[in-house]
N, C-alpha and C positions, 0 to 999 in steps of 0.2 A: 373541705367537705362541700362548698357552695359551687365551685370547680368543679369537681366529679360531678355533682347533680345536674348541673346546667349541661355539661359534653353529655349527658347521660338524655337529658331531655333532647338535645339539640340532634341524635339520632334517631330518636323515637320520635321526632317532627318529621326525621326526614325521610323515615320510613313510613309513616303514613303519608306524608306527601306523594312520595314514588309511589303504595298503593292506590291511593285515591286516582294519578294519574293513570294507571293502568287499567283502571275501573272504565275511567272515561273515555280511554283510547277503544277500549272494549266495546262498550257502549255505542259510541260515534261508529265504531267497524261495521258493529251488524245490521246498522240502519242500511236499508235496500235502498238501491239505485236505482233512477230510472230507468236503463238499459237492461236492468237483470228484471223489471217488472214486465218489459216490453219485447225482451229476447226469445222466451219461448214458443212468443206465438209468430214470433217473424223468422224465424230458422226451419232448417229443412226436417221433415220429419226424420227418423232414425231408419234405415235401412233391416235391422235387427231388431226384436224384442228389448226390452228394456230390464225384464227378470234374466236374457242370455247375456247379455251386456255389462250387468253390474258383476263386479266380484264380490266373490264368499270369502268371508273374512270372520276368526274366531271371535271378534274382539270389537265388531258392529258400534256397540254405542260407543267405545271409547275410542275409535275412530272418528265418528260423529263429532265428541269433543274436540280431540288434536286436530283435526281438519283446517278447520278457520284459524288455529293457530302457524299451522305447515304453511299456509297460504300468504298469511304474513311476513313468515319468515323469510319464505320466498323470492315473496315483494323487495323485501332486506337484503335480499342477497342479489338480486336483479339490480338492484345499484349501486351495491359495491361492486359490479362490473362480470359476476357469475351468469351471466345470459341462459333464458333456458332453452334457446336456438341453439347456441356455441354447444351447450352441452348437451344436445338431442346428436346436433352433430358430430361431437369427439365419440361419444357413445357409440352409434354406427360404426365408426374408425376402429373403433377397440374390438367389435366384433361379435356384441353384443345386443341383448336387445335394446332400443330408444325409449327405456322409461324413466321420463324425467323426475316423475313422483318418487320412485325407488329414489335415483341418485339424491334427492333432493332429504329424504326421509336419512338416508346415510351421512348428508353435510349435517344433520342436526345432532345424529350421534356423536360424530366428532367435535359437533360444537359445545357438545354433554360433556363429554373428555374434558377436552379444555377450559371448561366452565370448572370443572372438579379441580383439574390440574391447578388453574388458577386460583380456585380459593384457597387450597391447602398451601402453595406461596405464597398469598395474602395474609393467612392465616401464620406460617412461618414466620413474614419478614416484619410482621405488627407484635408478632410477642418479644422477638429479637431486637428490634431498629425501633420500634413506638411510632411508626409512621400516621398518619391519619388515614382517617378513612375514606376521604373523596379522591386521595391517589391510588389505593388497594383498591377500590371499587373501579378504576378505570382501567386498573391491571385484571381484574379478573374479567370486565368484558373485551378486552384485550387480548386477552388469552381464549376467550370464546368465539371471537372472530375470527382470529388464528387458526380454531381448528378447525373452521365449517371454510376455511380458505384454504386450506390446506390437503382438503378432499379434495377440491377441485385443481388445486394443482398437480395432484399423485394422479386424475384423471389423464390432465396433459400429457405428461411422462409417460403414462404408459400407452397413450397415442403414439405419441415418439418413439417409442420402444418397439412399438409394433410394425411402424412405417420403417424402422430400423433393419426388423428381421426381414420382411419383406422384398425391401430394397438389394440385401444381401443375399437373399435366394433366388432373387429374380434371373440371376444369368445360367444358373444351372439349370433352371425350370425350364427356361427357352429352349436352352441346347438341350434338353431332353424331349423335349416335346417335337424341337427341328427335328431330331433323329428319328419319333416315331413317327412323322410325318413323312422324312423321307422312305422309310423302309416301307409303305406303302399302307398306312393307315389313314382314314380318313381325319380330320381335326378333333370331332365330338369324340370318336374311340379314342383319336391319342390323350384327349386328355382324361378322359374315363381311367384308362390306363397309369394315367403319371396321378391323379388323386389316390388311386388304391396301390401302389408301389413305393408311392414318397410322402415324407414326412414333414411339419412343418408348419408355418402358418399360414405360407403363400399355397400352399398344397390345401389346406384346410381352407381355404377363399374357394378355391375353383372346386373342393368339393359339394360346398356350398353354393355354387354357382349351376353345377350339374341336378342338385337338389330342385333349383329352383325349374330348371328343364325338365325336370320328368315329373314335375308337380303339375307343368302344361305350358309354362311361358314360352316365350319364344327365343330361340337362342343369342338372339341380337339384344333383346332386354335383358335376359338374364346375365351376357357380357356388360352390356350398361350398366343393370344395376352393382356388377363386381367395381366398376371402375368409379362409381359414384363411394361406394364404401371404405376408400381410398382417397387419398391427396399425390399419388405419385404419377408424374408425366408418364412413366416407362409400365405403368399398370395398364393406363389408359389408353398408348398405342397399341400395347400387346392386344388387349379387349378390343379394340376396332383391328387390328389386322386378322384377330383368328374371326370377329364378327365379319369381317369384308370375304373372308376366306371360305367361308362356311357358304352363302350366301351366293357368292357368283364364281365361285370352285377357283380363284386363283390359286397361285401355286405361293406357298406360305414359308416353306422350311429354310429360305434363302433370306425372308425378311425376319423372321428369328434369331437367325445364326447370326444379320447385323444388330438387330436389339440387345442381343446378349453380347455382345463386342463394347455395344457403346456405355450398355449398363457397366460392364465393367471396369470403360476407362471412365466412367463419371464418379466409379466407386474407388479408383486407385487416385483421384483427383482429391476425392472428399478423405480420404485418409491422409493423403501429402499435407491437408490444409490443417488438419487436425494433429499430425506430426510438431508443422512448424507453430500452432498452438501450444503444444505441450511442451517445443521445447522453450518457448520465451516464458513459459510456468515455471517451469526447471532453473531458471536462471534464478527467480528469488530465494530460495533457500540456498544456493550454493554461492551469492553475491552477501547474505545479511547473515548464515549461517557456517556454512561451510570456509569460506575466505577469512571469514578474522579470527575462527579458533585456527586455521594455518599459520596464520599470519604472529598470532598470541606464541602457540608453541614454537614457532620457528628466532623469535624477540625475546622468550621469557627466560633460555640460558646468558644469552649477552647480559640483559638488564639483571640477573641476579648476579653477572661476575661483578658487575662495573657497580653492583650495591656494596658486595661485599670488599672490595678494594676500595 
């Protein structure tokens, strides 16, 4: 009885400690800084209104609340190594618009997940196993870092995935666009043309590219900014050759027809390399798997004769 009492106390100590600490960390947070007393009146003024500016939002004060806590978490996640440059930038890549706050408002959700996930096996492995509590509790924020890291990894990947598809249409795109070019289209119609006939994501970039031209840019930036939204060399050339092309009317459909040449031996190279990947994968299940039940079945009529004689 004195046992139970004391474990009994000795979490309810430690649960008002943790609160008390979080009281204080609170506390200490929203003491203002010099710089944020001193910021407003040294920055530029706003170019817009300040009532066009803010967004309308159903849910005002409890935004107000979660705010200063999003901002922390942030902070938490900016060095566990989630950058919100890295992720301003993978965001662009993906094709999307660059709002860090969203992505950021989404790692919390998943971190919400994994918070749950985590306690309900906390909660499992402690009625089962009688584990203690200071191991469960590192497993559930364990599991809550997991999932607000784990956004940001399915971010990457689908960078990847997208630099992927891109990379893989890029040779068809060229030899279509060389051929509209040579049949005697200007550059800006050919590719007007191959946005509304094809499909795709590299199709869906330059329609987004021509958007940006009839919106007023100029076509050399709205090629720049295509190749900025990308990480691939062969995006980059293409946007400066059709930007060189446009620009002082060189002749294009011959520097195409080599980009798409070379796209596709750098893409028959990157699959060779991925082959003899997959096949040194292949070898461990057929060396630790496959080979000794051969090996069993091919041994286990001798050894049953030579038991039973």
């Amino acid at each position: 009885m004195t046992e139970s009492l004391s474990a009994t106390g000795a979490v309810v100590g430690l649960l008002f400690g943790l609160g008390a600490a979080l009281v204080a960390w609170r506390v200490s947070a929203r003491r203002p800084r010099l710089i944020d007393r001193v910021g407003p009146y040294l920055r530029e003024a706003p170019a817009t209104s300040a009532l066009l500016a803010a967004r309308a939002t159903p849910f005002p004060y409890v935004e107000r609340i979660i705010a200063p806590v999003l901002t922390d978490i942030g902070r938490l996640l900016e060095r566990l190594g989630s950058r919100s440059g890295s992720i301003e930038r993978r965001l662009v890549r993906t094709g999307s618009e660059p709002n860090v706050e969203a992505f950021r408002i989404e790692q919390v959700l998943w971190a919400v997940g994994g918070l749950a996930g985590g306690l309900a096996l906390a909660l499992l492995v402690g009625a089962t196993r009688g584990v203690r509590l200071v191991p469960l509790t590192v497993l559930v924020l364990l599991c809550a870092l997991t999932g607000a890291l784990l956004r940001d990894h399915l971010l990457t990947r689908a960078v990847r995935d997208r630099e992927r598809a891109m990379a893989a249409e890029f040779p068809t795109v060229a030899e279509l666009l060389a051929l509209a070019i040579s049949a005697g289209e200007s550059p800006l119609a050919a590719l007007e043309r191959l946005a509304a006939t094809t499909s795709g994501v590299l199709a869906a970039e330059i329609d987004r590219t021509l958007a940006d031209v009839r919106s007023g840019r100029g076509v050399a930036e709205a090629l720049e900014r295509m190749a900025g939204r990308t990480d691939l060399p062969a995006i980059a050339r293409f946007t400066d050759g059709v930007a060189t092309a446009i620009e002082r009317g060189t002749p294009l459909a011959e520097v195409l027809q080599s980009q798409a040449v070379d796209a596709r031996v750098i893409g028959h190279r990157e699959l060779m390399e991925a082959a003899g990947r997959k096949e040194v994968a292949m070898m461990i299940p057929v060396v630790f798997l496959i080979l000794p039940i051969t090996v069993l079945f091919a041994l286990f009529p001798g050894l049953s004769v030579l038991s039973l004689g």
